[in-house]
C-alpha positions in Angstrom: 23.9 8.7 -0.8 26.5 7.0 -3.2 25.1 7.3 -7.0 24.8 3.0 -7.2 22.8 3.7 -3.5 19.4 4.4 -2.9 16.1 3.6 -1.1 12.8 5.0 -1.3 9.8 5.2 1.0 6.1 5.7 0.5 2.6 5.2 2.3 -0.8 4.3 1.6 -2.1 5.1 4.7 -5.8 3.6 4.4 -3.9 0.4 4.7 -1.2 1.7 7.4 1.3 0.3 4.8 4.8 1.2 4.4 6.2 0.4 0.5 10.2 0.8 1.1 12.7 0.0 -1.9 16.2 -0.3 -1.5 18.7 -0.2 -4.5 22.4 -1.3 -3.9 24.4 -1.7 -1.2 23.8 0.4 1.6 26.1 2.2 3.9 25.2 2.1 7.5 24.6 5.5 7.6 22.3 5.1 5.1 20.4 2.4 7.1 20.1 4.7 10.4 18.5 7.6 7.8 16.2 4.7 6.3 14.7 3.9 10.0 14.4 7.4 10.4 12.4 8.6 7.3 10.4 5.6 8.0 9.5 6.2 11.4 8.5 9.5 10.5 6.4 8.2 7.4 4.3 5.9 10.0 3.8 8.9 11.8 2.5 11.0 9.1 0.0 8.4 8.6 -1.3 8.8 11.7 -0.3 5.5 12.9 2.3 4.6 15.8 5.3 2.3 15.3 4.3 -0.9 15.3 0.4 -0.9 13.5 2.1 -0.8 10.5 2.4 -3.1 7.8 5.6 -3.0 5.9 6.6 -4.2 1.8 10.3 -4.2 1.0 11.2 -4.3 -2.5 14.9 -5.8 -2.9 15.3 -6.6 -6.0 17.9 -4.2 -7.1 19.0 -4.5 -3.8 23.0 -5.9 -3.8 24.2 -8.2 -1.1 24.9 -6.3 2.1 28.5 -5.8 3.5 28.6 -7.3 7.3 28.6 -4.1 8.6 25.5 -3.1 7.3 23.2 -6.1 7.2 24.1 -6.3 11.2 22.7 -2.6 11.0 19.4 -3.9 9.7 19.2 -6.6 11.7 19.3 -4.4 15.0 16.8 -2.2 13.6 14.2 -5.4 12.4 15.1 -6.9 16.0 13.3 -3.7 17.8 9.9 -5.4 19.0 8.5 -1.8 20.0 8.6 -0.5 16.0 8.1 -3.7 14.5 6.0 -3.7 11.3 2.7 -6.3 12.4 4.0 -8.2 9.3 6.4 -7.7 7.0 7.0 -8.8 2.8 9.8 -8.9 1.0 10.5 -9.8 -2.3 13.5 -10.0 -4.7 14.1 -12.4 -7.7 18.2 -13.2 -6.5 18.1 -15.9 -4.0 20.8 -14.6 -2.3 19.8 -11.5 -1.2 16.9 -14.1 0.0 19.1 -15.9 1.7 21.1 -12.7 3.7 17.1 -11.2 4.0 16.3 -14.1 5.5 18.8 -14.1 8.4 18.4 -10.5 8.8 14.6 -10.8 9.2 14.2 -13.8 11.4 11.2 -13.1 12.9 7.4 -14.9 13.0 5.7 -11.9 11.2 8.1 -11.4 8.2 8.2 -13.6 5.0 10.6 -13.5 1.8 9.1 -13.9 -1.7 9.9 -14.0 -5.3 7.6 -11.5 -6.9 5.8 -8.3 -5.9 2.4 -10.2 -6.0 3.1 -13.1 -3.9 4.5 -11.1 -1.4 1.2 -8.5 -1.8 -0.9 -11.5 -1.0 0.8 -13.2 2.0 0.7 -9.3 3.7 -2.8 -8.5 3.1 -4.0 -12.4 3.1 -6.2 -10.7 6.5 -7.8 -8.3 4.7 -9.3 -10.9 1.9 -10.0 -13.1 4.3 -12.5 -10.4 5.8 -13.3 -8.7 3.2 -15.3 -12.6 1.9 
């Protein structure tokens, strides 16, 4: 990956939840590897594609060249690995705005902070847990 480039993945897989954060701008390359190392992180957990629930942290995250944000919008338009709901959350409100038209789907939502976008995607779980 280029040194200003980077993302990193992680579970917790009592939740099936997939904590992704992705620092500069990306090369397409690097978006192919992402889905990759994901779809292999929701299978560690024991969970197919698609019972997961995903948290994307963009706010070191540059705005995407064309090239690249149409990468990620093939990959979020996939309806068979599509994360049950999906957070973001980044303080710039353009990468909003670009996260926005990448992710326009009924089960994602864009945020400003960590914590707002922690209670939107586990909103369900508080709700049953009262």
């Amino acid at each position: 990956m280029a040194s200003d480039s980077s993302y990193s993945i992680t579970t917790v897989p009592h939740r099936k939840l997939v904590v992704m954060k992705i620092v500069g701008m990306l090369t397409r390359e690097q978006v192919e590897q992402l889905y990759r190392e994901e779809h292999a992180a929701i299978a560690a957990m024991g969970c197919r594609l698609g019972e997961q629930i995903c948290l994307v942290d963009l706010t070191d995250c540059k705005l995407q060249v064309q090239d690249v944000a149409a990468a990620f919008k093939e990959k979020q338009g996939d309806a068979r690995i599509m994360a049950r709901r999906l957070a973001l959350y980044t303080g710039s409100s353009l990468a909003r705005m670009q996260a926005r038209r990448i992710t326009d789907r009924a089960n994602a939502e864009l945020f400003e902070t960590r914590e707002q976008a922690e209670a939107w995607l586990f909103a369900d779980e508080a709700r049953a847990a009262a």
